[in-house]
ROMIVEX-142635 format. One record per residue (C-alpha): x, y, z; residue in one letter. Coordinates in steps of 0.2 Angstrom, whole numbers, plus 2048, in hexadecimal, padded with zeros to 3 digits. Each point is the difference from the previous one (the first is absolute). Layout:
+-----+-----+-----+-----+
!  xx !  yy !  zz ! res !
+-----+-----+-----+-----+
!   X !   Y !   Z !   A !
...
+-----+-----+-----+-----+
This chain:
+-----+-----+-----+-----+
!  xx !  yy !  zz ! res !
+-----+-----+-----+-----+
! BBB ! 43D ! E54 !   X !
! 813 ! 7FA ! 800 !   X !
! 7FD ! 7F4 ! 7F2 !   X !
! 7F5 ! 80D ! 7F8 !   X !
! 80E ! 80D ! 801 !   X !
! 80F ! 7F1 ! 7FA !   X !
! 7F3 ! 7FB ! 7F0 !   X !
! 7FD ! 813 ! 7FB !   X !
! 811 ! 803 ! 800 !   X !
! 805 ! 7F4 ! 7F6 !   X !
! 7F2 ! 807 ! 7F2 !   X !
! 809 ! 810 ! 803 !   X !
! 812 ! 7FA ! 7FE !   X !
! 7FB ! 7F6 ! 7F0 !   X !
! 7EF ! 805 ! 7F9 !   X !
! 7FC ! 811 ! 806 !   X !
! 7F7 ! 802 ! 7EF !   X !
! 7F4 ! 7F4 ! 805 !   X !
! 7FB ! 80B ! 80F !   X !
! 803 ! 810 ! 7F6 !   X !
! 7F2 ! 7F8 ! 7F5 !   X !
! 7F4 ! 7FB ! 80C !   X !
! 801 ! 7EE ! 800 !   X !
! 806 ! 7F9 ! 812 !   X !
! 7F3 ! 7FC ! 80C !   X !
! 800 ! 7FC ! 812 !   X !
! 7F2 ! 7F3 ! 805 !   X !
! 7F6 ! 808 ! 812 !   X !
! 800 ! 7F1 ! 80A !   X !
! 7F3 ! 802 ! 80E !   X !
! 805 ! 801 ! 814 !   X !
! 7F3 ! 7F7 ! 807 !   X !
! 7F4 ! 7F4 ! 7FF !   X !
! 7EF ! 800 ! 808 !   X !
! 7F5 ! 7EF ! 802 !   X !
! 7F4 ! 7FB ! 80B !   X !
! 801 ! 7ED ! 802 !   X !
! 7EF ! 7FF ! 809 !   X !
! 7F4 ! 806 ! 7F5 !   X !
! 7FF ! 7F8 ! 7F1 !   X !
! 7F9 ! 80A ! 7EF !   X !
! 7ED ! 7FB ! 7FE !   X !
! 7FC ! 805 ! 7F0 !   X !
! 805 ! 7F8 ! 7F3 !   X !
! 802 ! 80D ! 7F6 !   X !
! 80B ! 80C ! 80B !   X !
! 80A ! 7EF ! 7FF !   X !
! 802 ! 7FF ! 7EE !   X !
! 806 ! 814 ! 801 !   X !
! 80E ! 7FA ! 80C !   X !
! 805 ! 7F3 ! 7F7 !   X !
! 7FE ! 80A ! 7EE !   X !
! 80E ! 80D ! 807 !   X !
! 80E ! 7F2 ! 803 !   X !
! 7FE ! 7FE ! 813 !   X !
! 803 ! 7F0 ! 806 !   X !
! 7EF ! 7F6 ! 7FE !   X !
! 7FB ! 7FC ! 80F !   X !
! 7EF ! 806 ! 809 !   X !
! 808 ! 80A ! 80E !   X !
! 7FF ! 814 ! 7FB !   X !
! 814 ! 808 ! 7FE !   X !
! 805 ! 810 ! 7FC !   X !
! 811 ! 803 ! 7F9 !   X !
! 804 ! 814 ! 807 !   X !
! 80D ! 80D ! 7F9 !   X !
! 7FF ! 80C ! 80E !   X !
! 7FC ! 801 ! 813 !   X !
! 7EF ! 80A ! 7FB !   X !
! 7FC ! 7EF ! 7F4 !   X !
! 803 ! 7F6 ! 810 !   X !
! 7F4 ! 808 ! 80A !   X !
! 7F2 ! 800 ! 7F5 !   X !
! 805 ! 7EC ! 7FD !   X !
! 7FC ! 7FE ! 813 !   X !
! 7F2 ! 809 ! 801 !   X !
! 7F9 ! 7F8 ! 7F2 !   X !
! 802 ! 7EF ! 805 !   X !
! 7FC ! 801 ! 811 !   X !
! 808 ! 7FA ! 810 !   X !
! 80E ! 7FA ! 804 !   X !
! 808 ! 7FD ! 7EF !   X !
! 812 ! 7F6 ! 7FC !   X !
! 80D ! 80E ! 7F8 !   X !
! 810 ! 7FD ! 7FA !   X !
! 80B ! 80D ! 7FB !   X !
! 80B ! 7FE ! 7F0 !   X !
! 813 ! 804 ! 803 !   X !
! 804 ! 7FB ! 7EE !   X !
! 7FD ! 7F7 ! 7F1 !   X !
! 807 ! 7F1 ! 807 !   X !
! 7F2 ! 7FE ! 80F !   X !
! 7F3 ! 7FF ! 7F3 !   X !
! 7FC ! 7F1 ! 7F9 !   X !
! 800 ! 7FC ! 7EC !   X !
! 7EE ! 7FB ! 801 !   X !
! 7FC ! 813 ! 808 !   X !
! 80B ! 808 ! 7F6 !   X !
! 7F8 ! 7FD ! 7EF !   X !
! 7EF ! 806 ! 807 !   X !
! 80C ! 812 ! 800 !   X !
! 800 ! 7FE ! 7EC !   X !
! 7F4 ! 803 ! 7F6 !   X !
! 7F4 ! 80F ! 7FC !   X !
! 800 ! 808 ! 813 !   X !
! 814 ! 800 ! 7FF !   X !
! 807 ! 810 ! 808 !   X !
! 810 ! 803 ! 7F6 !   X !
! 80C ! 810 ! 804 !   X !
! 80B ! 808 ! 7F1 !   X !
! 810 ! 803 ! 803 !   X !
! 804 ! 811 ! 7FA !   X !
! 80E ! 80B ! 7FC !   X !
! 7FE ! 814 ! 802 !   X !
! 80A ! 809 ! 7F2 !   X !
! 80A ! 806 ! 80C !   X !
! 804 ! 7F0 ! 809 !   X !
! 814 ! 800 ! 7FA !   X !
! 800 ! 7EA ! 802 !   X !
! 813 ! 800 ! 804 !   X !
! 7FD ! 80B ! 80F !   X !
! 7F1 ! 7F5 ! 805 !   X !
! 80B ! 7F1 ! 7FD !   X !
! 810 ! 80A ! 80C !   X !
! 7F5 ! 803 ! 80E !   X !
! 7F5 ! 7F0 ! 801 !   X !
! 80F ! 7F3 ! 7FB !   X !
! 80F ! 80A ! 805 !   X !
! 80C ! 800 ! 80F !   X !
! 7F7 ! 812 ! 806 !   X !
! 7FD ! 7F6 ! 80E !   X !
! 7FC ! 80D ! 80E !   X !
! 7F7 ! 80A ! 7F3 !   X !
! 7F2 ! 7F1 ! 7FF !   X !
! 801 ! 7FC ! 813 !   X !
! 7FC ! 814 ! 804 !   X !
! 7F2 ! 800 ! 7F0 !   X !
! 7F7 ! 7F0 ! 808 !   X !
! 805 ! 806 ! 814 !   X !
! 7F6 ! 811 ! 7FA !   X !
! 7F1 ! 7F8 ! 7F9 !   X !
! 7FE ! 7F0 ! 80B !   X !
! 7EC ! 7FE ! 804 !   X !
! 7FE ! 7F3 ! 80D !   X !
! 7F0 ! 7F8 ! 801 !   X !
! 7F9 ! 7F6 ! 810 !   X !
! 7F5 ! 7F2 ! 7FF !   X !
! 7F1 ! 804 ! 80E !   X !
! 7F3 ! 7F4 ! 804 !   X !
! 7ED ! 807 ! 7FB !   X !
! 7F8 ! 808 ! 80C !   X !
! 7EE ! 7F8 ! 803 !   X !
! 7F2 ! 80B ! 800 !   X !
! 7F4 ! 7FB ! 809 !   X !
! 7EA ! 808 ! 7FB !   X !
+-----+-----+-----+-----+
């Protein structure tokens, strides 16, 4: 998010037209993914569907998710006990993965400016020394998430 932050601003400082007109875009890169390295894809054809949307070709079944609710489905779809690895970053993801994320399933968010938005306040309060201002704005809307093991539910 920092480098996300840093990048957008620079399109503010020098090119807010290029937001203003709709034409900065922020690649969704996933949080996890899902493989089961014990079962291997039996049809051919579900193979050729994986492979056809950019993932890695191998005949293990992964699932790239964007979301904890995508994760969940990911493990229950492919069954127990799979490998997940969570995604910090661009740089944890290899460049063979990430050009499976390209291509027609892209998820793409707009950068957008509201009329309203004045960009030199933005700029002020994101990139200026209103230190404390910041710390309290991110002290007052800190969520902190725990990682908890899966409960097993047993039939």
């Amino acid at each position: 998010m920092h480098i996300r932050l840093l990048i957008i601003t620079f399109f503010l400082q020098f090119f807010p037209e290029l937001i203003r007109k709709g034409h900065v875009y922020v690649l969704q890169t996933p949080l996890f993914r899902v493989r089961n390295r014990r079962t291997k894809i039996r049809r051919k054809e579900e193979l050729a569907e994986v492979d056809a949307k950019g993932e890695k070709k191998s005949d293990f079944i992964v699932r790239y998710c964007y979301s904890e609710e995508e994760r969940q489905k990911a493990i229950s779809d492919l069954g127990p006990d799979p490998e997940i690895t969570r995604f910090k970053g661009l740089g944890e993801i290899s460049p063979e993965e990430f050009a499976g994320f390209i291509g027609p399933d892209i998820r793409l968010e707009q950068v957008t400016l509201h009329k309203t938005d004045q960009v030199q306040k933005l700029l002020e309060y994101y990139m200026g020394k209103n230190t404390m201002e910041r710390q309290n704005f991110i002290i007052d809307n800190l969520v902190i998430e725990e990682d908890r093991p899966e409960e097993e539910v047993y039939d």
